[in-house]
N, C-alpha and C positions, 0 to 999 in steps of 0.2 A: 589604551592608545593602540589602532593599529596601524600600519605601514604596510602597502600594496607597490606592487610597482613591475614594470614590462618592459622590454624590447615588441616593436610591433615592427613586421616586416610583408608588404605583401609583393612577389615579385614574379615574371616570368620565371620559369624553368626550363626551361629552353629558347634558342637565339630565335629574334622575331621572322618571322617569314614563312610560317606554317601555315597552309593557309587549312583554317577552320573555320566552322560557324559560331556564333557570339557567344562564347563560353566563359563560365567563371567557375573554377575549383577551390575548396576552403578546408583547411585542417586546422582547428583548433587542440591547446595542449597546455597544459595548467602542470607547473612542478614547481613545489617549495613557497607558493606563495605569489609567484610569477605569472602574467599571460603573454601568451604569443598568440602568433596569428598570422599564417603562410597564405598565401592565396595568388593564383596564375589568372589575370583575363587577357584572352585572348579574342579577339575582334576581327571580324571577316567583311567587308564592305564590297559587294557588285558593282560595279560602276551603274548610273543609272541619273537620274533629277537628284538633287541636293541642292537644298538653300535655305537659307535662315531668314526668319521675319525681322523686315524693319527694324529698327531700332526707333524705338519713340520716345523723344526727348523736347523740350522746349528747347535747347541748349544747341542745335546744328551739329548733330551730331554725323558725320558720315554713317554710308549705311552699308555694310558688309554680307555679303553674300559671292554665294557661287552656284553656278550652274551648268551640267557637264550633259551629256549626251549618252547613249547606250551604246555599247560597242561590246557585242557575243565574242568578238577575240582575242577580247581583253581580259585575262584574267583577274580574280577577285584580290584586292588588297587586304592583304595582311598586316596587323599592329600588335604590341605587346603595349603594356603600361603596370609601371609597379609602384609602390610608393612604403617609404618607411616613415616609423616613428616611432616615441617615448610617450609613452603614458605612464601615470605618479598617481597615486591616490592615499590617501591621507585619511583614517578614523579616530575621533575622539569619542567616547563616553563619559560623562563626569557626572555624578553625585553631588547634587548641593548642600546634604546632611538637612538640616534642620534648627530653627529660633525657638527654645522650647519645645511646645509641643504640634507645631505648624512644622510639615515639611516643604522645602523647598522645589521640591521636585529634582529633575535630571535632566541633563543635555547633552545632544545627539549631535554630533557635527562629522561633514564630510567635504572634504576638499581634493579636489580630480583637475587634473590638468593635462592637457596632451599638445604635446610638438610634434605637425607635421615635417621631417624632415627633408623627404627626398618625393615628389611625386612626378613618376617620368614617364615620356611617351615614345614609344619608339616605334617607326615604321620604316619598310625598306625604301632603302631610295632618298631618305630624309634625312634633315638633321634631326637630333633627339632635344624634345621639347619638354619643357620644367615649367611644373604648373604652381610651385607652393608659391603664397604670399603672391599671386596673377588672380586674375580674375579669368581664369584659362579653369579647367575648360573650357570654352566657351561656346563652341557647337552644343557640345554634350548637355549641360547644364543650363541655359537660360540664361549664361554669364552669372551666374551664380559665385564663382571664383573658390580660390582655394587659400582660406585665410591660415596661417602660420601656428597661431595657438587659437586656442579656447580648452576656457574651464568652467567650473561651477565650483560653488561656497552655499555649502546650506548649512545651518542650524536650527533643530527641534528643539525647544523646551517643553517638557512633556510632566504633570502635573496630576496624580488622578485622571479623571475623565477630561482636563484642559490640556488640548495642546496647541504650541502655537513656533509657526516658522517661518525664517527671514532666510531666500532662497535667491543666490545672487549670479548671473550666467555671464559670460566675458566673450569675447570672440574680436579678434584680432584684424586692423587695417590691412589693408592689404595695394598692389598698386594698379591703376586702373587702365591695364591693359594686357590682351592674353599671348601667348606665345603663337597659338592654334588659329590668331586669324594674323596677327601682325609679322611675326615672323620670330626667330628666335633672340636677336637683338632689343635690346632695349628700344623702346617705342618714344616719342618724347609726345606733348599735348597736342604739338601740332598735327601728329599723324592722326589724332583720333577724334580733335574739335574741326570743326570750320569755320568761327567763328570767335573773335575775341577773347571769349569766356573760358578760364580754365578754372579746375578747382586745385586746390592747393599743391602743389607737386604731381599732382595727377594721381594722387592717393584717397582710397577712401578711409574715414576715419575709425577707430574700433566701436563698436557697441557693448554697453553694460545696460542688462535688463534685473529690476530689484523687483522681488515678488512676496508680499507677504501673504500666509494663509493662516488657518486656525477653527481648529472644530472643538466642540461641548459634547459629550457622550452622555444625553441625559437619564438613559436608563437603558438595557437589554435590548430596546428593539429600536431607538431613536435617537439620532446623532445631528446636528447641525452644525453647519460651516457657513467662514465666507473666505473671501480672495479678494484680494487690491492687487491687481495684476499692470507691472509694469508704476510700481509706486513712486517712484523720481518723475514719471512724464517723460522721460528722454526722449524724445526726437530719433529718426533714423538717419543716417549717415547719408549724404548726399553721395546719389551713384546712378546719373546717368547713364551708365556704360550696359547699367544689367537691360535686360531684354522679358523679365520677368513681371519686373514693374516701371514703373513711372517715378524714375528720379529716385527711387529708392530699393532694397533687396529685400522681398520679401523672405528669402532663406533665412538671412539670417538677423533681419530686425524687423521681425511683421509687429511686433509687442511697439515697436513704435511710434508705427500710423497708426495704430491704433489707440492709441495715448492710454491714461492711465484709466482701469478698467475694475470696475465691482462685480461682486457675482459674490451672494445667498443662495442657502442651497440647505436641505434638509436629504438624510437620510433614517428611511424604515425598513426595519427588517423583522419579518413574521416570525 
């Protein structure tokens, strides 16, 4: 059994308002077993056209956009955004010994979780904007959002030349409104339908994608597999808000629309 585990922090280094071009610095550093991960972006934006496409929903959704003008003496805005977190990861290896003279083979399991905790945006002149568990981004991203957790659960049983895996990914609700166009206040549904129709709290709901695979090593140069990809059929999470797709995200449940999926497949190797 092994045990992994991190502080993840990526933050400005300095107070926001330098103004630079669109930079991103990374220093990675591994002691004891532990990972970190420092990282400074800093973002320089011109004044100049900016606007976001439609929003396309069957639902009336209001449609958010901006559009500004060029102005040479005006200088270029400056932002910082940093964002912390916990990442966990979890190894087993296990030995099933053997019924007589039939072995049972062995199994591979890993279990990885990670807590977004702190994702901030800071710009002069602003208030400072908190993206975790929003669907903020929202410029930046497609509305893509910034969901709170997600993890993965896999297991190998591995056999001789059979092996075979049940691979399980999580990824966390989140609330369906961003800081980056509504403001930094809590939003309620009204600010963001026009219409009757809300969804539950104004929440989207979490996705769980289950995926089995499994390949035969029939000899030195010939292996075949297949995949049941997305094996429950789950459905994607209703999320009008994104700007990516239609009524749903494809960031983070395309395995959805596209429901439950086959795929054979052979490999040779000379």
């Amino acid at each position: 059994m092994a045990l992994r585990g991190g502080i993840r922090s990526e933050f400005p280094e300095q107070p926001a308002g330098s103004p630079e071009p669109g930079l991103l610095t990374s220093h990675r550093q591994s002691h004891g077993g532990k990972r970190g991960r420092r990282s400074r972006r800093t973002r320089s934006e011109v004044p100049g056209i900016h606007g976001l496409r439609p929003i396309r929903s069957l639902f009336g959704l209001r449609q958010h956009g901006q559009l500004t003008t060029g102005n040479p003496n005006i200088k270029p805005e400056t932002s910082d955004s940093y964002t912390d977190g916990v990442d966990l990861d979890l190894q087993g290896h296990f030995d099933l010994g053997s019924v007589g003279n039939v072995g049972l083979g062995r199994i591979d399991t890993d279990f990885s979780i990670t807590k977004i905790l702190a994702f901030v945006y800071e710009q002069t002149g602003s208030p400072n904007l908190e993206y975790v568990g929003l669907q903020s981004p929202y410029n930046l991203s497609s509305g893509a959002g910034t969901p709170q957790w997600r993890g993965t659960f896999t297991n190998t049983w591995t056999d001789g030349p059979v092996r075979l895996s049940l691979n399980v990914y999580y990824i966390s609700g989140y609330k369906e409104y961003g800081e980056d166009i509504f403001g930094p206040s809590e939003a309620t549904c009204s600010t963001v339908y026009t219409v009757g129709f809300t969804p539950p709290d104004c929440r989207v709901a979490s996705f769980t994608d289950v995926d089995l695979t499994g390949a035969y090593t029939i000899n030195d140069h010939l292996q075949v597999s297949f995949a049941v990809e997305n094996l429950l059929d789950r459905l994607p999470p209703f999320d009008p808000l994104t700007y990516a797709g239609v009524n749903y995200n494809p960031t983070y449940s395309q395995a959805g629309i596209v429901g439950r999926y086959f795929r054979l497949g052979f490999h040779y190797k000379m």
